[in-house]
C-alpha positions, 0 to 999 in steps of 0.5 A: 769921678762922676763919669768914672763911676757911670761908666763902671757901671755900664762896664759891669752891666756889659761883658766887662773883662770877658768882652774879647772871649769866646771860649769858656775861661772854665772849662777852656773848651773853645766849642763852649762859648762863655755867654752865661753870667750869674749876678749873684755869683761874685765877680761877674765871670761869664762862663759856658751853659754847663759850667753854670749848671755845674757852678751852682749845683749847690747854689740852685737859687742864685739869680740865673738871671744869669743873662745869655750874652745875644752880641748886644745885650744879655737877654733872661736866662734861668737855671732850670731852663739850663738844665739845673735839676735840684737834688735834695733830701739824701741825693748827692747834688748832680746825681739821678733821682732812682725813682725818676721823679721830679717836680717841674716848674716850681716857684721858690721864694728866695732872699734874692727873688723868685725862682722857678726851679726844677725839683725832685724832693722837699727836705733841704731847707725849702718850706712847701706851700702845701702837704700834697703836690706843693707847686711853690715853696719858700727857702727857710733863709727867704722865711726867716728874712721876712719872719724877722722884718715883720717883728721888727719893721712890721713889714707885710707879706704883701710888701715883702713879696712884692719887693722879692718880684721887682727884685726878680725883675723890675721891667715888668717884661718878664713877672714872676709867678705869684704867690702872695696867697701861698706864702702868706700860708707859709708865713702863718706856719711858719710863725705858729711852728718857731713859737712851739718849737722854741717854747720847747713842744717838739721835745714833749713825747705828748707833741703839740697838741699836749700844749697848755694854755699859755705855755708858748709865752715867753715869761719874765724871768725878773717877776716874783715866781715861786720855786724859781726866783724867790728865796726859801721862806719868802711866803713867811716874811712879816708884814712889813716885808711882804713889798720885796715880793709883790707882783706889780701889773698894768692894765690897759685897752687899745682902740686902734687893734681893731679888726673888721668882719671878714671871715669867722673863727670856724673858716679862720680859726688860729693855730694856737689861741690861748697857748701864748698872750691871747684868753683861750677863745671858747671860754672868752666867748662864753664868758662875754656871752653873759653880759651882751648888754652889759655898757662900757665902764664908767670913769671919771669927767675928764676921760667921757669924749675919749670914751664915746670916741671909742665906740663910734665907728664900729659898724663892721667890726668883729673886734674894736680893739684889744684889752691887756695886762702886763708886768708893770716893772718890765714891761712883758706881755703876760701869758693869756692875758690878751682878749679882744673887745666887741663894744668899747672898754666893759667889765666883762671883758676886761675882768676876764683879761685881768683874770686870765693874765693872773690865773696860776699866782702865787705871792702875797701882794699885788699891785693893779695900774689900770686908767679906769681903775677907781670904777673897775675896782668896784663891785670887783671882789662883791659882785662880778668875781662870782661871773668869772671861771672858776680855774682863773678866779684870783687867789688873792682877797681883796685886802692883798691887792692894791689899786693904782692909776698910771701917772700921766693918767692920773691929773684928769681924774677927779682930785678925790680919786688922785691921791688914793690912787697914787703911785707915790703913794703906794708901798712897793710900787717904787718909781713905777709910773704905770705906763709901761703898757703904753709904750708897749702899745706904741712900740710892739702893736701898733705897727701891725694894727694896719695888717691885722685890721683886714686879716681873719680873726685866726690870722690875726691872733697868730700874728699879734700873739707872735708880735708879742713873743718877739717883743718879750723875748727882745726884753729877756735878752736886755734885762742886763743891760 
């Protein structure tokens, strides 16, 4: 059926049913010829040029490529070079605007490609590339596809925008205008307003900028939370017990988040910094500011060429990569509990993380899993904790926190530094293995690190802070399963 097949498909590309019509089979009006088809409509009809107007005036972004039939082939055809005009906000489709106002040649971004259109207003479901005579929008179903292969795929704005271009046409005869500058705008709002619309801020009378720190991040529900998910009394159980209530974290530094030194934080600054998963920027920066020559911490022999192999390289960089802390049982990216590091893995960086992704804990005990954390731990309590803020300093003594190397970590370390720092070992920790921020690594960042590498720190904050909401809120709906 190989030729049956081909010949359907050139039959479909041609006139098909309608190759002995010459009236529109619409409107039955034989002064309209039927030479206009839309590919997006199903079926294929060809209709008259009014007919397709009125056929899509309230599908305005279906792919007019509906081609005009010449006698030989169809040639491109447009809605707006029809006579489409798109009415929206309270016009009814197919009236006049009353002030007489319209917005001609503009570019919409759609799922099936990108349209010039002529417009009159911007309240219909179309996010505009800007406040004052915007030129160009996207739809929100176009915004959504992307948001959502982005999360997922890690798809680029750049690859998505050029896929809608051959989509639109794939000759190269007749290239649409472009609009990678405006939309990759539009998709950074677009990330930064779903976070604080789901996080609730739209219905604060206070308004975004109300926003704490943190309170755009999506927490886990399964992590012991006083007043939420404890039992009355839990603050008063023995000893003995205190295990079932205990927060169990893991800490970690990823090298390949880098970003290079593009723009600064005042040409690019972020949209919320510190609302979702990264440290409040200003006081991360002051904070590190004290230990400039502060070097990288010390761990054990079997992981000194790793660590020297973090620090090559790093001409050019504003960030050589990211340190983080996470719920080790679950797996969730803990609110302001991500920072950048400006040279390899140091004290100052990373006791700031562990502080900030801490900071509002209450419970008896906790439980650290950190790869270095036989040197990190040291001095911690006696020295550094005077160095840290006071809102975030923890709450908890020394005696209340235990220390544990993730399992697969743990073999290259020193044989004395292996059972204290055992998980086995451990009261409470379970079957924890502490790798949970590995996999973490793996699955939610590591994709996005080629596109965030060149983007501006602002950019690029809102972009990971975004891939981490995703990743959590992916966890939330699953924990049932």
């Amino acid at each position: 059926h190989r030729q049956e097949y081909l010949d359907e498909f050139l039959r479909y590309e041609g006139r098909g049913y309608w190759v002995k019509d010459t009236c529109c089979p619409s409107c039955t009006s034989e002064d309209a010829s039927a030479v206009i088809r839309c590919y997006d409509c199903f079926g294929g009809q060809l209709v008259c040029e009014q007919c397709a107007v009125s056929h899509h005036q309230l599908n305005p972004f279906h792919r007019i490529k509906a081609r005009r039939w010449n006698g030989l082939y169809f040639t491109p055809e447009s809605l707006a070079h029809l006579g489409l005009v798109v009415r929206l906000g309270p016009h009814r489709p197919g009236s006049e605007c009353p002030t007489g106002q319209t917005l001609r040649g503009f570019t919409v971004i759609h799922t099936n490609g990108i349209h010039s259109a002529t417009i009159d207003l911007l309240r219909a479901g179309i996010y505009p590339a800007t406040v004052l005579s915007p030129q160009s929008g996207a739809t929100f179903a176009a915004m959504k596809l992307f948001h959502l292969l982005s999360l997922q795929g890690k798809l680029t704005g750049y690859d998505f925008l050029h896929t809608l271009e051959r989509y639109t046409d794939n000759t190269g005869l007749y290239p649409p205008p472009g609009r990678l500058p405006a939309f990759m705008n539009m998709a950074r709002q677009w990330r930064h307003l779903k976070m604080v619309k789901r996080a609730g801020r739209g219905h604060d009378p206070a308004g975004i900028k109300a926003t704490v720190d943190g309170e755009l991040a999506v927490n886990c529900p399964a992590c012991p939370q006083p007043g939420i998910n404890l039992p009355a009394g839990w603050d008063q159980v023995p000893k003995r017990d205190q295990w079932l209530y205990q927060l169990i974290l893991a800490m970690d530094a990823n090298f390949r988040l880098k970003n290079r030194l593009r723009t600064s934080s005042r040409t690019d600054p972020g949209l919320g910094t510190g609302w979702a998963y990264f440290v409040p920027e200003d006081e991360y920066k002051k904070h590190i500011l004290k230990y400039v020559t502060q070097e990288e911490i010390s761990t054990c022999s079997g992981f000194e060429a790793l660590s020297n192999a973090n620090q090559k390289n790093a001409k050019g960089l504003r960030s050589t990569g990211v340190g983080a802390i996470i719920c080790a049982r679950h797996s969730f990216w803990r609110p302001t509990g991500m920072g950048d590091l400006q040279k390899g893995e140091r004290y100052c960086n990373m006791d700031f993380v562990y502080c900030s992704g801490t900071r509002g804990t209450r419970v008896l005990r906790m439980l650290i899993s950190y790869d270095v954390v036989c040197q990190w731990k040291i001095h911690f309590y006696s020295k550094r904790i005077d160095g840290i803020p006071a809102h975030i300093r923890p709450t908890l003594g020394p005696e209340s926190v235990q220390y544990a190397v993730p399992k697969f970590h743990l073999p290259p370390h020193e044989e004395k530094c292996q059972a204290p720092h055992s998980l086995n070992f451990k009261p409470g920790a379970g079957e924890t293995d502490g790798e949970g921020i590995e996999r973490n690594w793996g699955v939610t960042l590591n994709g996005a690190a080629p596109s965030t590498k060149e983007m501006g720190p602002g950019a690029r904050h809102d972009t990971l802070d975004d891939h981490c909401g995703h990743a959590n809120w992916q966890k939330l709906v699953n924990l049932g399963q």
